[in-house]
Backbone as a printed PyTorch tensor [residue, N CA C, xyz], in Angstrom:
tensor([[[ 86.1920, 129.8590,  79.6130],
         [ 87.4080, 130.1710,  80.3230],
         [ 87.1260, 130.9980,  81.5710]],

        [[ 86.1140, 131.3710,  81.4330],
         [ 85.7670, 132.6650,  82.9200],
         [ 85.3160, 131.8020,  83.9370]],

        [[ 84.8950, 130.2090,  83.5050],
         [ 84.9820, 130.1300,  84.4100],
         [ 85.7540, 128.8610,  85.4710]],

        [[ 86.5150, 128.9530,  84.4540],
         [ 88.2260, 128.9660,  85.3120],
         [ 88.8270, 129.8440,  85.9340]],

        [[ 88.8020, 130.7220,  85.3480],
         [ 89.6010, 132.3020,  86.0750],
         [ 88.7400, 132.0100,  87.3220]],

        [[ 87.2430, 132.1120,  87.3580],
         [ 86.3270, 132.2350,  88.5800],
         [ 86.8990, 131.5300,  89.9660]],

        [[ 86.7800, 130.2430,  89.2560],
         [ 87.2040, 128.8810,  90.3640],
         [ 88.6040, 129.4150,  90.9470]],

        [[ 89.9850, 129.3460,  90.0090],
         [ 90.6100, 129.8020,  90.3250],
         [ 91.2360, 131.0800,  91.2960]],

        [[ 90.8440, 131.7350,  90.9820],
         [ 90.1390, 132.7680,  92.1360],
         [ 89.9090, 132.8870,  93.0600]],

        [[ 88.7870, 131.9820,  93.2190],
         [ 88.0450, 131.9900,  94.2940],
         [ 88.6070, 131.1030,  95.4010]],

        [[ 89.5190, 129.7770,  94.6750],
         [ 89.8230, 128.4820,  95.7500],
         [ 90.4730, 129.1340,  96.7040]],

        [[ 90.6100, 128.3690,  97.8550],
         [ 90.9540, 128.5970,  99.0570],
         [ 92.0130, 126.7690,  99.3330]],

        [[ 92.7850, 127.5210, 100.3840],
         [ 93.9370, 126.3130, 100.3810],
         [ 93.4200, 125.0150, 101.0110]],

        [[ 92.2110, 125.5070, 101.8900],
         [ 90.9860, 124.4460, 102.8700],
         [ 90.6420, 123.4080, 101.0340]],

        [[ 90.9260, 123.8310, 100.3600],
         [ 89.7770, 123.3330,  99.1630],
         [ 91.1230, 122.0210,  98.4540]],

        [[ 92.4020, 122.6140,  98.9410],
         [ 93.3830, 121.5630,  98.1230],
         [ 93.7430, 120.5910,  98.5740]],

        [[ 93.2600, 120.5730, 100.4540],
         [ 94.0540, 119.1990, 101.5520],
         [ 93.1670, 118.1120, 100.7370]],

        [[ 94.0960, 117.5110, 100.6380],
         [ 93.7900, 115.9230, 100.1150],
         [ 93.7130, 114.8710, 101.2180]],

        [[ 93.1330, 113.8900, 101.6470],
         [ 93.5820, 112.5560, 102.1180],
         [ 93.2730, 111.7750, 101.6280]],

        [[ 93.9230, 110.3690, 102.1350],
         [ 94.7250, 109.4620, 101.2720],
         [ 94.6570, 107.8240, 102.2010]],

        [[ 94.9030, 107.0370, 101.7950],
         [ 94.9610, 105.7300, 102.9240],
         [ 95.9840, 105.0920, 101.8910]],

        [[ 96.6130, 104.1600, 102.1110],
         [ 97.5220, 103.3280, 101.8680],
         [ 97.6090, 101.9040, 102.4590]],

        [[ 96.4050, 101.0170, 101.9700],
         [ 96.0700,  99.8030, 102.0710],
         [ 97.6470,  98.7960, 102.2630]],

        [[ 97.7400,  97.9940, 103.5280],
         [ 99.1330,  97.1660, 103.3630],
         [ 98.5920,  95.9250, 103.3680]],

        [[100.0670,  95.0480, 102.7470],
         [ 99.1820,  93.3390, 102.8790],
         [ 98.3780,  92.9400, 102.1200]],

        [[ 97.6490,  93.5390, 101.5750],
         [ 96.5960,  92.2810, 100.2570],
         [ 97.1080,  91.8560,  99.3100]],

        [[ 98.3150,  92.0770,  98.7930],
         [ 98.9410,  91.5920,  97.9130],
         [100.5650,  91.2100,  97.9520]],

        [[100.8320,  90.3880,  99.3380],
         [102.0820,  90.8290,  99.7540],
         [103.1220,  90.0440,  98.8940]],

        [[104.4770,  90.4820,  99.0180],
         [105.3280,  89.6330,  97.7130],
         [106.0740,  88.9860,  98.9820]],

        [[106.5680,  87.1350,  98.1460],
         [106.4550,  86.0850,  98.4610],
         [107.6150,  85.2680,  97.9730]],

        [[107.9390,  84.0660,  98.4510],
         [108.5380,  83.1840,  97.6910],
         [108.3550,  82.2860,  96.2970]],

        [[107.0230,  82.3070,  96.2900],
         [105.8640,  81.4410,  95.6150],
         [104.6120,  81.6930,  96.0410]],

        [[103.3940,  81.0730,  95.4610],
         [102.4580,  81.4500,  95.5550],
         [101.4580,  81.1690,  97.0770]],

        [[102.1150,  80.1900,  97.8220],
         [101.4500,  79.4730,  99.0550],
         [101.9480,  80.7360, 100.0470]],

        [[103.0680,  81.8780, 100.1900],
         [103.4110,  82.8500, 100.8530],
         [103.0030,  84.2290, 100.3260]],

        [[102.3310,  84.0350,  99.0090],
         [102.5630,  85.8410,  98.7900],
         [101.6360,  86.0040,  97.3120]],

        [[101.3280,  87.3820,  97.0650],
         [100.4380,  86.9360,  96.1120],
         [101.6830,  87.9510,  94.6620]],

        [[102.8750,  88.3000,  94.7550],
         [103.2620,  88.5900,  93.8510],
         [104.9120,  88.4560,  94.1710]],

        [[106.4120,  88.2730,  92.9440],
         [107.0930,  87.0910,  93.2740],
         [108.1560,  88.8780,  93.7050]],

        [[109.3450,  88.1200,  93.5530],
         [110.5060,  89.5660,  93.8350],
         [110.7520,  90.2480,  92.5950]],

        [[110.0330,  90.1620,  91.7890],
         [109.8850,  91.3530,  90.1860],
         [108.3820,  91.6460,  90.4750]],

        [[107.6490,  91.7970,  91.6730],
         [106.5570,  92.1300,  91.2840],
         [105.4390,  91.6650,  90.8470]],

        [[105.5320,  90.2420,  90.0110],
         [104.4120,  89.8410,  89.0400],
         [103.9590,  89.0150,  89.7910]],

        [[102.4510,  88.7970,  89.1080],
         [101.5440,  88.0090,  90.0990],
         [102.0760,  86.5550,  89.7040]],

        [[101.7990,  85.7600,  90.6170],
         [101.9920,  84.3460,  90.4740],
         [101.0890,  83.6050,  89.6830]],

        [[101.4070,  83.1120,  88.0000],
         [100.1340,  82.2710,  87.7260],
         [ 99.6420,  83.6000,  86.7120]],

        [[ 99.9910,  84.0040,  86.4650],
         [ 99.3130,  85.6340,  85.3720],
         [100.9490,  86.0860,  84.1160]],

        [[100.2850,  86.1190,  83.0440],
         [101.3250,  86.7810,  82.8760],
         [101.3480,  88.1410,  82.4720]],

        [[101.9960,  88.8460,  82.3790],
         [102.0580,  90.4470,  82.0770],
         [101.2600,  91.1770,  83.1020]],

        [[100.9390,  90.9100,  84.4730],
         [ 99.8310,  91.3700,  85.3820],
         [101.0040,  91.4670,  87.0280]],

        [[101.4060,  92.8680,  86.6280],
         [102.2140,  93.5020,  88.0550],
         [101.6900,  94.4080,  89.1800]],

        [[102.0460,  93.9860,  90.0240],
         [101.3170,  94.9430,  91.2980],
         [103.1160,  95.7740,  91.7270]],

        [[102.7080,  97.1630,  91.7610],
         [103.5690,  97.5900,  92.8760],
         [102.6480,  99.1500,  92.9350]],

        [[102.6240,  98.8100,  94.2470],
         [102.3090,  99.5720,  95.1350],
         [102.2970,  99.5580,  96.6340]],

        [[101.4180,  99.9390,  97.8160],
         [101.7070,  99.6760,  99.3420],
         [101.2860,  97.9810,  99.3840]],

        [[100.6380,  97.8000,  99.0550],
         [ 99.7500,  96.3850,  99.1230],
         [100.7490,  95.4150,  99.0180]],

        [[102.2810,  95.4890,  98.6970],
         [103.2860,  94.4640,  98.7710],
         [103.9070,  94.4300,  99.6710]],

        [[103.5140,  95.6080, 100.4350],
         [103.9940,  95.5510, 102.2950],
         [103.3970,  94.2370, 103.0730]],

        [[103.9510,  93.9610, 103.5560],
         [103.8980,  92.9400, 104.9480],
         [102.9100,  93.6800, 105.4310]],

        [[103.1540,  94.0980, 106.2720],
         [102.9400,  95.4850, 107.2280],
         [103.0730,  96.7270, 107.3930]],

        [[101.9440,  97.7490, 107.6550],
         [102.1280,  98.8810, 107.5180],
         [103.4600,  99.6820, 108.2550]],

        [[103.9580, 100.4220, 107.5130],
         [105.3400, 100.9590, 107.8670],
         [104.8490, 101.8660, 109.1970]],

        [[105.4620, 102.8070, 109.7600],
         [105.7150, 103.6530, 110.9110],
         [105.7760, 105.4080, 110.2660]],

        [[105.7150, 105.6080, 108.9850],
         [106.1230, 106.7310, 108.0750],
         [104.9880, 106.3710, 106.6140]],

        [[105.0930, 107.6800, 105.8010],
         [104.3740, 107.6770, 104.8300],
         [105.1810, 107.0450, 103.9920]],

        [[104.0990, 105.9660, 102.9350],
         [104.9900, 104.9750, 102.0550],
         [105.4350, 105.7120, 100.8740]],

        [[105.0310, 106.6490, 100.6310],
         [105.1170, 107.5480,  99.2830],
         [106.5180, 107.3120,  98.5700]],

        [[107.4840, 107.6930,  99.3840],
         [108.5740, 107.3520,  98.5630],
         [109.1810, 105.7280,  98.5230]],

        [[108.8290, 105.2020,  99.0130],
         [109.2800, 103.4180,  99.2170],
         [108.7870, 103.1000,  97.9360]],

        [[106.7080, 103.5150,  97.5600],
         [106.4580, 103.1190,  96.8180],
         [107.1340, 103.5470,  95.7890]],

        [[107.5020, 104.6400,  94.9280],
         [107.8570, 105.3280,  94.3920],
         [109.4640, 104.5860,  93.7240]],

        [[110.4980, 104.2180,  95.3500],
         [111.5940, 103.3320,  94.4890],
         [111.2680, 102.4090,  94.3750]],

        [[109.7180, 101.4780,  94.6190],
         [109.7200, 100.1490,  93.9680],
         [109.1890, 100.1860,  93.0560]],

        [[108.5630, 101.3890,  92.3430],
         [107.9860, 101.9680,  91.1190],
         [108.9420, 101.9310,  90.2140]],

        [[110.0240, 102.3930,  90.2230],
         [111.4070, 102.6460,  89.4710],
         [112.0700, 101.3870,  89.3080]],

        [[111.9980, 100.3260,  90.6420],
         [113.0190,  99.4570,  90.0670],
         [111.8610,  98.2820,  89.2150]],

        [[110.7900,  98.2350,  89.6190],
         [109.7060,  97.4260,  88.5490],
         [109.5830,  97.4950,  87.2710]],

        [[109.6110,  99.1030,  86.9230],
         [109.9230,  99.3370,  85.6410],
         [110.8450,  98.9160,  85.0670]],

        [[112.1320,  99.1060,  85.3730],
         [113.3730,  98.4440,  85.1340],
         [112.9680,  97.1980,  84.7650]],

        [[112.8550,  96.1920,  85.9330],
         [112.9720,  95.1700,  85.8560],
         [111.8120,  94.6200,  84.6250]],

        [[110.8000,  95.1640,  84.2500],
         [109.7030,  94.8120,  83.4470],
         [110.3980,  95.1890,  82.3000]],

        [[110.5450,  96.5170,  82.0870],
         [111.5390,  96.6680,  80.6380],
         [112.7740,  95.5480,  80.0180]],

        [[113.5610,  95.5070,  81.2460],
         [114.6910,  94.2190,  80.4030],
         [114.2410,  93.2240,  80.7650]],

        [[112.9590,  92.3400,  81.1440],
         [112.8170,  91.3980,  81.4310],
         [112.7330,  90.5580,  79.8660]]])
């Protein structure tokens, strides 16, 4: 445990900046499979039980951080996976 207290202690706020990237487009959602690689619930085309949501269902990278976009397509996927 001391040496947690230690670390703790000692960190500095230089020690907590994080960065981050947010890949767009490799997995963008589609009509079908010849436009997109996952449908408007998310799921891959051709897979079953195998969902993508995250930035990667962007078209294109947004103008702002995706954090919360991803976040409500996090919420409504779930949804939609639960009563599916």
């Amino acid at each position: 445990m001391s040496t947690v207290d230690d670390l703790l202690n000692n960190i500095k706020i230089s020690d907590l900046l994080l960065t981050a990237s947010h890949l767009f487009g490799t997995c963008c959602m589609g009509k079908n499979e010849d436009s997109g690689v996952v449908n408007e619930n998310f799921k891959v085309f051709n897979f079953d039980n195998l969902f993508i949501v995250d930035a990667s269902i962007f078209p294109i990278p947004t103008s702002y951080n995706p954090q919360l976009t991803i976040m409500i397509y996090a919420k409504l996927a779930s949804n939609l996976i639960i009563h599916d």
